[in-house]
C-alpha positions as CSV (number, residue, x, y, z in Angstrom):
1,X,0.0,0.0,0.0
2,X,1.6,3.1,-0.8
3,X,1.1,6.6,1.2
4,X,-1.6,7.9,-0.7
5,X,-3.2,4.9,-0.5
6,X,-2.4,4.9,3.3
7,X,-3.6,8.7,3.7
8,X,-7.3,8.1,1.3
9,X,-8.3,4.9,3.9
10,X,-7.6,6.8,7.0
11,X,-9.8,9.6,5.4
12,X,-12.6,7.6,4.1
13,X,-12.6,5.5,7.4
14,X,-12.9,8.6,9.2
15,X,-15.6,10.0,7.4
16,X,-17.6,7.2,7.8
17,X,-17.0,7.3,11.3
18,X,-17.9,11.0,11.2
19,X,-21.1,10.3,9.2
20,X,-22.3,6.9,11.0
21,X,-21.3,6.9,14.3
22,X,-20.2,10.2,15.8
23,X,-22.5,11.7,18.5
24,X,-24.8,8.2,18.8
25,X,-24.8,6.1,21.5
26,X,-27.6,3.7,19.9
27,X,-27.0,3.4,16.3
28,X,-30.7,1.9,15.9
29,X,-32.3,4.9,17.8
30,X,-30.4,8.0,17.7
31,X,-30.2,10.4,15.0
32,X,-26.8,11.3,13.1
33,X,-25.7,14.6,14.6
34,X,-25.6,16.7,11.1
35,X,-29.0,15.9,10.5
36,X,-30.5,19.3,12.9
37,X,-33.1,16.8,14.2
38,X,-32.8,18.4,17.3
39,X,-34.9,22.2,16.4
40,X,-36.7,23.8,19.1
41,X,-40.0,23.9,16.7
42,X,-40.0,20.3,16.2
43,X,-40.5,20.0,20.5
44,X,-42.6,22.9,21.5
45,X,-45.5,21.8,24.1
46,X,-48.8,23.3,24.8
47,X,-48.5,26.4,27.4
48,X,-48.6,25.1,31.0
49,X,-46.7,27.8,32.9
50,X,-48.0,31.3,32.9
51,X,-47.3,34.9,35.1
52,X,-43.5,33.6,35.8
53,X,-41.3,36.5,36.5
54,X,-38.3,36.3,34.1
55,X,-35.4,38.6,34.2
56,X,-33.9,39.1,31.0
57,X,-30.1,39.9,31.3
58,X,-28.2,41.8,28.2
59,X,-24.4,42.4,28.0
60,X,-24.5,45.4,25.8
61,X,-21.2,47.0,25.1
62,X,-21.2,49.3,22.0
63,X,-24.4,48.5,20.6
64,X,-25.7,51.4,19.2
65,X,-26.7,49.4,16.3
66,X,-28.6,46.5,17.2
67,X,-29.7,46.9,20.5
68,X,-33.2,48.9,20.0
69,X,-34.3,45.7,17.8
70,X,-33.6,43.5,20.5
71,X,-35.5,45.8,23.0
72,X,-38.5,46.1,21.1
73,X,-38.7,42.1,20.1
74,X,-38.3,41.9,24.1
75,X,-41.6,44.2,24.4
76,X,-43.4,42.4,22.1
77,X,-43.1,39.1,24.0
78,X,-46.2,41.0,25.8
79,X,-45.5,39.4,29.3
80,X,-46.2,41.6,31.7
81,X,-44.0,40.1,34.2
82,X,-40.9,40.4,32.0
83,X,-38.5,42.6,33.4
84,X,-35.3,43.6,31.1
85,X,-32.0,44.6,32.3
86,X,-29.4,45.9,30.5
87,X,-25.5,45.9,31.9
88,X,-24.2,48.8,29.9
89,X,-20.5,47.6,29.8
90,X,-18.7,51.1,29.5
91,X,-20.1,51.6,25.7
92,X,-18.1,54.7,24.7
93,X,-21.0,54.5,21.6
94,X,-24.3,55.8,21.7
95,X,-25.4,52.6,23.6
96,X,-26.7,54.5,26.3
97,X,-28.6,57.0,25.0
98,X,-30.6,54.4,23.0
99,X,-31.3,53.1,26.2
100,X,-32.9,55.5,28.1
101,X,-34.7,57.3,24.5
102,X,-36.2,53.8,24.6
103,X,-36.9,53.5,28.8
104,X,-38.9,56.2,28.3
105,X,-41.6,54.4,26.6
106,X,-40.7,51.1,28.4
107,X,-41.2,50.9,32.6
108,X,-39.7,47.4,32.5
109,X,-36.5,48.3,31.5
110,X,-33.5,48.5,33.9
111,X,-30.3,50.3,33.0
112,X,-27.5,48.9,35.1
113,X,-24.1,51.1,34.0
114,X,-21.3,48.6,34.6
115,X,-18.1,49.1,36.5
116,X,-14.9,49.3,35.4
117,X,-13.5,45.9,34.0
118,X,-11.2,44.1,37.0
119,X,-8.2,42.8,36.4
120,X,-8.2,38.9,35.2
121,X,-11.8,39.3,34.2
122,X,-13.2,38.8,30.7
123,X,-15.7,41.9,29.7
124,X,-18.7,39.9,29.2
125,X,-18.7,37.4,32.0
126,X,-18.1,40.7,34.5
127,X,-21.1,42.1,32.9
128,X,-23.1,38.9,33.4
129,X,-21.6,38.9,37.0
130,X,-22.8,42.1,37.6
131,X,-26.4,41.6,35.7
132,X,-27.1,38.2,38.0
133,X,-25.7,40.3,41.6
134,X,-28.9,42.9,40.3
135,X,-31.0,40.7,39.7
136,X,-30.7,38.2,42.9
137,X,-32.0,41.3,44.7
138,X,-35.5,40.8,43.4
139,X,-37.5,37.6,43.7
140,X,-37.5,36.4,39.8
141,X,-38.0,32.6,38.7
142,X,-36.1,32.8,35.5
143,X,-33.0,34.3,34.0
144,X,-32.7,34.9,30.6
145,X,-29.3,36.0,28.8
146,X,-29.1,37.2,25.7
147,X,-27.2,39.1,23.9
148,X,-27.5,42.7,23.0
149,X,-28.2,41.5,18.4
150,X,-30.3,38.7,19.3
151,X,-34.2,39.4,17.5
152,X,-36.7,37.3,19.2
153,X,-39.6,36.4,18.1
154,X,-42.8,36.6,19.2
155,X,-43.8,33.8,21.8
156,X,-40.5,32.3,22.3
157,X,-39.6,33.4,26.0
158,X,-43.2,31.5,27.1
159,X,-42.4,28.8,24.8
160,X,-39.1,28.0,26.5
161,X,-40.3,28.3,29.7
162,X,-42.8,26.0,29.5
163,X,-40.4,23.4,28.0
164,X,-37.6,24.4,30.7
165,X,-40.2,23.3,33.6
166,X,-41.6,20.3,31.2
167,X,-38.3,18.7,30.8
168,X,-37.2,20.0,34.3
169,X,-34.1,21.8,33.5
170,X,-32.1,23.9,35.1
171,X,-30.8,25.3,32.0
172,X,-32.4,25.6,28.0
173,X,-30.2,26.9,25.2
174,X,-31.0,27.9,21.6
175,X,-28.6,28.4,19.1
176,X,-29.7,32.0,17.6
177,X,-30.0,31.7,14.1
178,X,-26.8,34.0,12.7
179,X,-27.0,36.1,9.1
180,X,-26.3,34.5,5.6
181,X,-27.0,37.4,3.7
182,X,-23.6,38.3,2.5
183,X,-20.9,36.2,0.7
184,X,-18.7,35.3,3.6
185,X,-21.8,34.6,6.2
186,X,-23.0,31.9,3.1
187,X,-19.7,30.8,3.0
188,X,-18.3,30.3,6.4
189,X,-21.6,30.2,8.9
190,X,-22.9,27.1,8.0
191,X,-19.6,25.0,8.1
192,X,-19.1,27.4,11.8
193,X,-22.7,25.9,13.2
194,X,-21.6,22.3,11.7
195,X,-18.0,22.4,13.6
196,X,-20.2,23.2,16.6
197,X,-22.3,20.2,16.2
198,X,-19.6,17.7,15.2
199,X,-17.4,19.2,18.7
200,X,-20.9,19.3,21.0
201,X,-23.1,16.9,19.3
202,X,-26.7,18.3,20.9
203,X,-27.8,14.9,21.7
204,X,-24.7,14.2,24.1
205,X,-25.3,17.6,25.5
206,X,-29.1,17.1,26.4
207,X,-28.3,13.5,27.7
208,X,-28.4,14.1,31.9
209,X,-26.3,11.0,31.8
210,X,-23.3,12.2,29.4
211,X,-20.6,14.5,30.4
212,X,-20.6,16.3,26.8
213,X,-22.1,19.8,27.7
214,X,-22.6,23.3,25.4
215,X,-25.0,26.2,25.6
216,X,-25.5,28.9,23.0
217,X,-25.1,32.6,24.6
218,X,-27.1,34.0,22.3
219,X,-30.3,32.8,24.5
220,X,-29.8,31.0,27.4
221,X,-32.3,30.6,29.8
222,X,-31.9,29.0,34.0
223,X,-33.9,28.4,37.2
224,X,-32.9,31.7,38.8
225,X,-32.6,29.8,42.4
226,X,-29.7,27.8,40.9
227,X,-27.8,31.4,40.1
228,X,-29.0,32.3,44.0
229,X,-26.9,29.6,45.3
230,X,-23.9,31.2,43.7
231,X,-23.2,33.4,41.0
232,X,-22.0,31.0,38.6
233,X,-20.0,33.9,36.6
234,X,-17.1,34.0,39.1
235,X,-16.6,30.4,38.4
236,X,-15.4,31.4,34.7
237,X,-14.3,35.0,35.1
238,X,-11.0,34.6,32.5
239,X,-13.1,32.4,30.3
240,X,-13.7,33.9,26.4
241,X,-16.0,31.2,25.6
242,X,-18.3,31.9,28.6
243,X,-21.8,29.7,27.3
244,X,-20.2,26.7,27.2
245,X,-18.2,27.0,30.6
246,X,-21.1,28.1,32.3
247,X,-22.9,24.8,30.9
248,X,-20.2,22.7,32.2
249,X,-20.8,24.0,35.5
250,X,-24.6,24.0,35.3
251,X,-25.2,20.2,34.1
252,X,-23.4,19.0,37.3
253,X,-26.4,20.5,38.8
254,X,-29.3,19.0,36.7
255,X,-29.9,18.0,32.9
256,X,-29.7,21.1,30.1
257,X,-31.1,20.9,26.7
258,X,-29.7,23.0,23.7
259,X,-30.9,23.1,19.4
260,X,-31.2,24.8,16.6
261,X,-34.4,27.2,16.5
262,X,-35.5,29.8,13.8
263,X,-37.1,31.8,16.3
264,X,-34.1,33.5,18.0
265,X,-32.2,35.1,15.2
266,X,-28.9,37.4,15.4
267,X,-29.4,40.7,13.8
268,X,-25.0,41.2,13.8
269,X,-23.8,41.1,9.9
270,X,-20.2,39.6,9.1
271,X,-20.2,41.4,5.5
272,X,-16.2,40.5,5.4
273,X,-13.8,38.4,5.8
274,X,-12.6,39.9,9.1
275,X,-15.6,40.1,10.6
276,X,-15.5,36.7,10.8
277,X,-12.1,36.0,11.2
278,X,-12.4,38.3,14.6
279,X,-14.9,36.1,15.8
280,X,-13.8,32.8,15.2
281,X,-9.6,33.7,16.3
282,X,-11.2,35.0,19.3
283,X,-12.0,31.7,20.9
284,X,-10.8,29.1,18.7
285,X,-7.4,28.8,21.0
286,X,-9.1,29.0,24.0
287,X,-11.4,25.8,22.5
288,X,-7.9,24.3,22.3
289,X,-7.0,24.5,26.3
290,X,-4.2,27.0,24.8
291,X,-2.4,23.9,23.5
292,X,0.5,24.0,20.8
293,X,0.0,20.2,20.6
294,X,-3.5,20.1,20.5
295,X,-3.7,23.0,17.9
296,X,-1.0,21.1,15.9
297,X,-3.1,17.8,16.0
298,X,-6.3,19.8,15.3
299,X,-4.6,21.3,12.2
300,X,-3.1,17.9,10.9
301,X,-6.5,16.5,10.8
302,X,-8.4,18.8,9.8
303,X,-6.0,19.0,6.8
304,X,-6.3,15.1,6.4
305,X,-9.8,14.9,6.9
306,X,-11.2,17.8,4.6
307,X,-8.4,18.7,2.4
308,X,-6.7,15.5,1.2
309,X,-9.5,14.2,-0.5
310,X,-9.3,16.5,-2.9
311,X,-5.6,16.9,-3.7
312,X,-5.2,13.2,-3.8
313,X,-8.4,12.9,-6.3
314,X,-6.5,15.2,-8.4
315,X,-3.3,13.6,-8.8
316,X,-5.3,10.1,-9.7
317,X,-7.1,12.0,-11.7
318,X,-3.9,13.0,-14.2
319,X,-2.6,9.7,-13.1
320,X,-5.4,7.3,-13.8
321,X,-5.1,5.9,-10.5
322,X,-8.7,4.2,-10.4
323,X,-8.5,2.7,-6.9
324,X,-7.2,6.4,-5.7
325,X,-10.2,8.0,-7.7
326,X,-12.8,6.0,-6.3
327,X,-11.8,6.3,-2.6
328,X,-11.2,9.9,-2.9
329,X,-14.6,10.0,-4.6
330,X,-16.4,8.2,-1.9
331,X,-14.7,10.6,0.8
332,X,-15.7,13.5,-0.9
333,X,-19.7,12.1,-1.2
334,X,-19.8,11.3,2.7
335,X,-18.1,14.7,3.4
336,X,-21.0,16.8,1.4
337,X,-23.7,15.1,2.0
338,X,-23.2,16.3,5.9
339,X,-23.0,19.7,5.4
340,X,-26.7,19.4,3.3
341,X,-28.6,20.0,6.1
342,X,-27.0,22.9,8.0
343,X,-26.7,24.6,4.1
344,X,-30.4,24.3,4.0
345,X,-31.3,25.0,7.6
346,X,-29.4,28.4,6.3
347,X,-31.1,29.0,3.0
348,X,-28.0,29.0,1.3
349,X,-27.2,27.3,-2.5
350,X,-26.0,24.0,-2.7
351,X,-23.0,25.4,-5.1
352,X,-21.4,26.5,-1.8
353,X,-21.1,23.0,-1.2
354,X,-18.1,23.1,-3.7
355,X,-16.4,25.7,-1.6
356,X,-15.8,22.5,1.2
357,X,-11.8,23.4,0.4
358,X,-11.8,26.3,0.7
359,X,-13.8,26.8,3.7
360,X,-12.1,24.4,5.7
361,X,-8.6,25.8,4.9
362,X,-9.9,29.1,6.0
363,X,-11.2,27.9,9.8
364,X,-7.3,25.9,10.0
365,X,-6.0,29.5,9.5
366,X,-8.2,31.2,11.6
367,X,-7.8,29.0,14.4
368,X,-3.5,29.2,13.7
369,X,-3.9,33.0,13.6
370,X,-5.7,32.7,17.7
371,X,-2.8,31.3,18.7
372,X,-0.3,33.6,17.2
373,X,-2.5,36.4,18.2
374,X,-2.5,34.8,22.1
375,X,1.4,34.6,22.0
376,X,1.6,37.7,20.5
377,X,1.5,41.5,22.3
378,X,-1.8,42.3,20.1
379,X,-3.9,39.1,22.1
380,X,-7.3,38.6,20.3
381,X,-9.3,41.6,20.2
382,X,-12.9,41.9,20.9
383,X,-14.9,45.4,21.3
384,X,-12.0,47.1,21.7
385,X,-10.7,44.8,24.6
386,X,-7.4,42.5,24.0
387,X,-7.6,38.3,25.5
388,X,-4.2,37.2,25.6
């Protein structure tokens, strides 16, 4: 067997792997992870729960732009014992005139101004600190966190509630539904919501039994009591990645759900390349356990498992290498037919599909350039903070 031979078998087999058996515990009963099976619509119950007071928490830091929408959509949940407050996180925007133009017209809005950022904290988690000390003061049943882009739709906050106390969880998570309006968003958000799957497959995570846990921060919603026993946020103060930290910490205490849903949506636009690339380098080391080997072993396979194909399938191609053709062929089959789903859950063309490549060399970039930014001075930079 020669190397290429070596390197298309190890590609295939893990492909099949990836397709088959990744994420299932019974291969006769569960559902393949890429197949978003697991959407919020598909599981809504009739309303059981009514005239629960729910705290909505918002880290809003420089959000002039989006952050009216998400009021409003927050309004027009029409629960009157919703109570919204807002950690302004030292915006040096317009953030907090929006506010209070828009308090003016709504009581149950609360305008907390954050204090300055401590040392060894992470901006956002200090602001959710600071939201859920606020909050504890008053007797509320539920927290919801969101953040400050996030477009909700109609119904949704009762909807989750009710399937919160159904399920009896102590924590329910949707994945907001994030733009693909622009070229790069069609390109790269899709395969970004797949990665997520294939590293947190969502039926692990709402298993009470397995240790696999993730939360979207887009929308999270808890028990308040479990936030009264302690203010989970101190827990993860340094963490960039703060959902799925707190979700580790939270699923020790009882079982958490999280899908996909079309009725939380992000109104935040990536219309370029570096939009993008600042989100994903942001936490992609941290993912990593700030690990040179593990970022090198991440790299290696990622280049084995989604570039190879292709590079090997053109060399048998020129060389009429059969055997080569039709392994590479095969990988290539089981490799698209995974991202189908998550491409239409998007609304985006199937012709993306052929940008698999070039995609996937892009993330293996991305994720090298958060560890070069860690290492470096710069640090990964996020609303005009640096996370070294």
């Amino acid at each position: 067997m020669s190397f290429l031979d070596l390197i298309s078998f190890i590609s295939l087999c893990s492909w099949i792997y990836i397709v088959f058996f990744h994420g299932r515990k019974n291969f006769f009963k569960d559902n393949f992870f890429w197949t978003n099976s697991i959407i919020f619509e598909k599981n809504i119950i009739k309303k059981k729960y009514s005239n629960k007071k729910i705290c909505v928490i918002i880290p809003a830091r420089n959000e002039e732009k989006y952050i009216e929408e998400t009021l409003i959509s927050i309004k027009n949940q029409n629960i009157s014992t919703l109570h919204t407050l807002v950690v302004n996180d030292n915006s040096t925007d317009n953030t907090q005139q929006v506010l209070k133009n828009f308090k003016r017209d709504y009581k149950n809005l609360q305008i907390l101004n954050g204090q300055k950022l401590p040392q060894g904290w992470v901006g956002k988690v200090w602001a959710l600190k600071q939201g859920v000390d606020e909050a504890n003061k008053r007797n509320f049943e539920y927290y919801l966190f969101i953040d400050s882009d996030i477009h909700l739709d109609k119904g949704v906050v009762t909807k989750s509630v009710d399937f919160l106390e159904d399920k009896n969880l102590v924590m329910f998570s949707l994945m907001a539904k994030l733009n693909s309006k622009y070229f790069w968003e069609k390109l790269l958000i899709p395969p970004f919501i797949f990665f997520f799957q294939k590293l947190f497959p969502f039926r692990r995570v709402n298993d009470p039994k397995d240790s696999v846990s993730a939360a979207a921060g887009g929308f999270i919603l808890c028990k308040s009591q479990i936030f009264k026993q302690k203010n989970w946020y101190e827990s993860i103060k340094n963490k960039v990645i703060d959902d799925c930290n707190i979700a580790k910490f939270l699923k020790k205490k009882g079982a958490i759900w999280l899908g996909l849903t079309n009725l939380v949506k992000s109104r935040r636009t990536y219309q370029n390349l570096n939009d993008i690339w600042k989100m994903v380098s942001r936490t992609a080391f941290e993912q990593l356990n700030f690990s040179i080997m593990t970022l090198l072993i991440c790299c290696l396979g990622m280049f084995l498992i989604y570039l190879t194909p292709f590079f090997i399938l053109t060399i048998s191609f020129f060389d009429l290498e059969k055997n080569l053709m039709i392994i590479n062929l095969l990988t290539i089959f089981l490799m698209t037919i995974v991202f189908i789903p998550i491409i239409k859950f998007y609304k985006v063309d199937k012709k993306y599909l052929a940008f698999i490549p070039l995609f996937s060399s892009l993330y293996i970039i991305m994720t090298c350039s958060s560890a070069i930014n860690h290492y470096s001075k710069k640090g990964n930079k996020w609303k005009g903070r640096s996370y070294l």
